[in-house]
One Martini backbone bead per residue (centre of mass of N, CA, C, O) as a GRO file, in nm:
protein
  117
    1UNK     BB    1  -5.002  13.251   0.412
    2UNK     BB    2  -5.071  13.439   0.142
    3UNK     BB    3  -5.295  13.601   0.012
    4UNK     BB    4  -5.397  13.678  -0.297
    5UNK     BB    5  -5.395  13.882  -0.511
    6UNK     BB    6  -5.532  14.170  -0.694
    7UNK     BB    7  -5.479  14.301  -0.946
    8UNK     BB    8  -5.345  14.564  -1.062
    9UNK     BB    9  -5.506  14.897  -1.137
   10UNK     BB   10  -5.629  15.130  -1.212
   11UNK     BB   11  -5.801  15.404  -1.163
   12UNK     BB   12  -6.107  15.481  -1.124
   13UNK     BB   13  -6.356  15.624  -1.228
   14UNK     BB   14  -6.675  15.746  -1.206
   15UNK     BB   15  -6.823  15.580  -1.376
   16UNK     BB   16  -6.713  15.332  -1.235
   17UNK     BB   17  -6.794  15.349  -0.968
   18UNK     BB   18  -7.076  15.368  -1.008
   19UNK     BB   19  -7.118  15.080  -1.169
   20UNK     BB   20  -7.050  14.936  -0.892
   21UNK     BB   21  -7.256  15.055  -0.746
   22UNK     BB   22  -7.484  14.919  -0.880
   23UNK     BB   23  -7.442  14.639  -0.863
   24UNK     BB   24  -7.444  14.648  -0.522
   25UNK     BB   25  -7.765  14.754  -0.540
   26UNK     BB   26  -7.901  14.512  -0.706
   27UNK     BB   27  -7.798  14.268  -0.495
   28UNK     BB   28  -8.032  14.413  -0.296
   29UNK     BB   29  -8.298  14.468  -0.488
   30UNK     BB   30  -8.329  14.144  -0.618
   31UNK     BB   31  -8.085  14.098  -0.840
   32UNK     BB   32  -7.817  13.924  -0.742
   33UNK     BB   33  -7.729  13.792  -1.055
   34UNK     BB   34  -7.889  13.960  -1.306
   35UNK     BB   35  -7.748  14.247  -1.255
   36UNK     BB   36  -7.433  14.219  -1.225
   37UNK     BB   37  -7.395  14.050  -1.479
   38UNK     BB   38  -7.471  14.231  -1.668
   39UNK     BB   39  -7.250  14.443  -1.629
   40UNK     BB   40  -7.024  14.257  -1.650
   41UNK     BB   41  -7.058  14.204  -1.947
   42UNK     BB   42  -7.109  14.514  -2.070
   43UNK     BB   43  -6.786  14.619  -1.910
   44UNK     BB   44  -6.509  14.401  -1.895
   45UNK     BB   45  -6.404  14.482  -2.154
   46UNK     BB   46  -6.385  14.850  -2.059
   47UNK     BB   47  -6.296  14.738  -1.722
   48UNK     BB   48  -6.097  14.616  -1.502
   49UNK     BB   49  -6.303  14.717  -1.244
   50UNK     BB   50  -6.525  14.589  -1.359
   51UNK     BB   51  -6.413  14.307  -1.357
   52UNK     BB   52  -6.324  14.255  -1.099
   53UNK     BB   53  -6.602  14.363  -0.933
   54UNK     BB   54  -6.766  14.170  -1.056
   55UNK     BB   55  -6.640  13.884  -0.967
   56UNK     BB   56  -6.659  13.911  -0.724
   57UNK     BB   57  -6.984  13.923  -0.672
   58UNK     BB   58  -7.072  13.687  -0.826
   59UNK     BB   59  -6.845  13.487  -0.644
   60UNK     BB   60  -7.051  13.574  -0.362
   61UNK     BB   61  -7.358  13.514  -0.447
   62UNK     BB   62  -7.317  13.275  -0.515
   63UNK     BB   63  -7.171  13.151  -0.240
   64UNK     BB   64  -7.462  13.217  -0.063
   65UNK     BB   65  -7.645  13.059  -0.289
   66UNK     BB   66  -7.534  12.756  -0.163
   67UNK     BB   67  -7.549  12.799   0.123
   68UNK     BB   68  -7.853  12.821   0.136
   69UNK     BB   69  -7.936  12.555  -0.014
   70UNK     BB   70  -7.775  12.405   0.233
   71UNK     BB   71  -8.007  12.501   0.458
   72UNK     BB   72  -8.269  12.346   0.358
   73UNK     BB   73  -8.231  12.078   0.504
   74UNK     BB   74  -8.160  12.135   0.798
   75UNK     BB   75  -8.416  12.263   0.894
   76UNK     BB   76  -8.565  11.943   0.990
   77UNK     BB   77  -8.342  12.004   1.240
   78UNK     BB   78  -8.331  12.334   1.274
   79UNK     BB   79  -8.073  12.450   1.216
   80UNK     BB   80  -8.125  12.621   0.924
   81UNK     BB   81  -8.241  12.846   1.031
   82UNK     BB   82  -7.998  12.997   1.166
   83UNK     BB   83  -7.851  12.991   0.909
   84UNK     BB   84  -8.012  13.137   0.715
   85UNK     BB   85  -7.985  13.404   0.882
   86UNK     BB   86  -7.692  13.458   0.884
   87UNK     BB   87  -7.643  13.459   0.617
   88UNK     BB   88  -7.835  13.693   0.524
   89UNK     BB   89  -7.664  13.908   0.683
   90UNK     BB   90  -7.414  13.866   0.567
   91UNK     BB   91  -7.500  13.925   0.269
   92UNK     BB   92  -7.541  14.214   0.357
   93UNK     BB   93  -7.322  14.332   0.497
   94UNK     BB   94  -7.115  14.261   0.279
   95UNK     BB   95  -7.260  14.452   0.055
   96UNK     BB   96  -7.186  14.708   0.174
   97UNK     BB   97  -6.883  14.678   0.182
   98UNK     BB   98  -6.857  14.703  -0.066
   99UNK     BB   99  -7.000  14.939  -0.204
  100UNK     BB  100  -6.845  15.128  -0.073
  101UNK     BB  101  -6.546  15.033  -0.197
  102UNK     BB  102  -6.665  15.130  -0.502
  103UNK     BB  103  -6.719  15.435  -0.393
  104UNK     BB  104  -6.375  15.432  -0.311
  105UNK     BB  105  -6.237  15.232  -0.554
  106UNK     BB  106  -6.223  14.925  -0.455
  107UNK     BB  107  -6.151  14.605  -0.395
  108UNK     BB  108  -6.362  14.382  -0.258
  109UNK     BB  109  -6.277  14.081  -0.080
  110UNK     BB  110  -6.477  13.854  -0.014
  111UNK     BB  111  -6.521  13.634   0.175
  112UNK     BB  112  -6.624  13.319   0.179
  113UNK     BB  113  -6.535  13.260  -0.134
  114UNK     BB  114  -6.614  13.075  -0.443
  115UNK     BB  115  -6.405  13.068  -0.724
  116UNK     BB  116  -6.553  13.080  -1.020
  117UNK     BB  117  -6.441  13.347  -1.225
   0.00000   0.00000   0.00000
């Protein structure tokens, strides 16, 4: 069975790819939930690529802070301790390669993420 695709949308301005590079520079330097949150509120409706961009980034964070949330009592029996390990690594990197492609213009359908959005 094929992945869903994500809606075919126009090449984005230089403007919106800005705008996708700042939403995940946001989600790495500590604003994870309220920095893209914000970006994709005030401009989703003026941009199909950050409204796409915004919704992967959002649904991709929930999911991995909901991740995290589930390996805090695993700790207690020690796994959790390297489960959130990965978690972290996890997504630092999967939000570069997300960067990456906001910066060249492309939608990122982030991995393992729970569609929320």
């Amino acid at each position: 069975m094929e992945p869903p695709s994500l809606p075919a949308a126009p090449i984005p301005t230089q403007d919106e790819k800005n705008l996708g590079l700042i939403m995940h520079v946001l989600s790495l330097v500590g604003f994870s939930l309220i920095g893209p949150l914000i970006v994709w509120l005030v401009k989703k409706d003026e941009s199909a690529f950050i409204d796409a961009q915004g919704r992967e980034l959002l649904n991709f964070q929930l999911s991995f802070l909901i991740y995290s949330i589930a390996c805090i009592p695993l700790c207690f029996v020690l796994i959790g301790i390297p489960l959130l390990i990965v978690v972290g690594i996890a997504a630092f990197i999967l939000t570069i390669i997300g960067l990456v492609k906001a910066t060249e213009g492309k939608i990122y359908r982030f991995p393992v993420t729970i569609k929320m959005l």
